[in-house]
N, C-alpha and C positions, 0 to 999 in steps of 0.2 A: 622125452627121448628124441623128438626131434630135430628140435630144437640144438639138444648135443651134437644130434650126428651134423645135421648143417654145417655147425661151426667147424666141427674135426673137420671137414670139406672142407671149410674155407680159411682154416688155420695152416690144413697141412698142404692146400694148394699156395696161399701167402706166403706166410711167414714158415713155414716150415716146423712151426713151433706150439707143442701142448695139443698138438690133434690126437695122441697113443691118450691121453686122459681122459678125453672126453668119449673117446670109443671105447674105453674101457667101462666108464661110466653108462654106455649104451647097454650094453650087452651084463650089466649087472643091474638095468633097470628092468632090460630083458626077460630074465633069471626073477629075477623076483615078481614080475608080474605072473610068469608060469606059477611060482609058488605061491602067490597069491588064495591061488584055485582051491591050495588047501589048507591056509592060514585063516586066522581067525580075520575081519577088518579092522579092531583095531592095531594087531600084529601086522597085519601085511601095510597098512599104514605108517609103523614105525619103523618099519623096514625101508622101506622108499623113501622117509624123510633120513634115514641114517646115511643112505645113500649118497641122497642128494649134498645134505651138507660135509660128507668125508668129498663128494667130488668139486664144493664151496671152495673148502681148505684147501684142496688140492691144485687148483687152476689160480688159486690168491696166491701158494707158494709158488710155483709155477713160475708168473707172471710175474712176482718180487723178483726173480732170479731174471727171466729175461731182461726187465728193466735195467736192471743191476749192471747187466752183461752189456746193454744197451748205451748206457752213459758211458761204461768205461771205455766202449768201443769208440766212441765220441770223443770224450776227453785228449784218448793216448793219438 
């Protein structure tokens, strides 16, 4: 969860770009640590890896599209 928020810091200070995913990703890592409290461990473990890799997915499509946007911006 750190680790995320840092980056949203230095995404959305940079490049202005994929910092709303990663803070979204904070605060449902958030969330689910609270419910943790009352999940079983191997449940609240497959919760946090669900997490993490929809927020995998999430920052790969992301970053496909800014690259995307990034060459053509280049190119044209």
């Amino acid at each position: 969860m750190l680790y995320l928020a840092t980056t949203a810091w230095f995404f959305g200070s940079t490049t202005g770009g994929a910092w709303k995913e990663r803070l979204l990703a904070c605060l449902a890592l958030a969330a689910a640590g609270v419910a943790a409290v009352w999940l079983p461990p191997l449940a609240s473990l497959a919760l946090l890896d669900l997490i993490l890799i929809t927020t995998a997915l999430t920052l790969a499509r992301t970053h496909r599209r800014l690259t995307s946007s990034l060459k053509t911006a280049i190119t044209a």
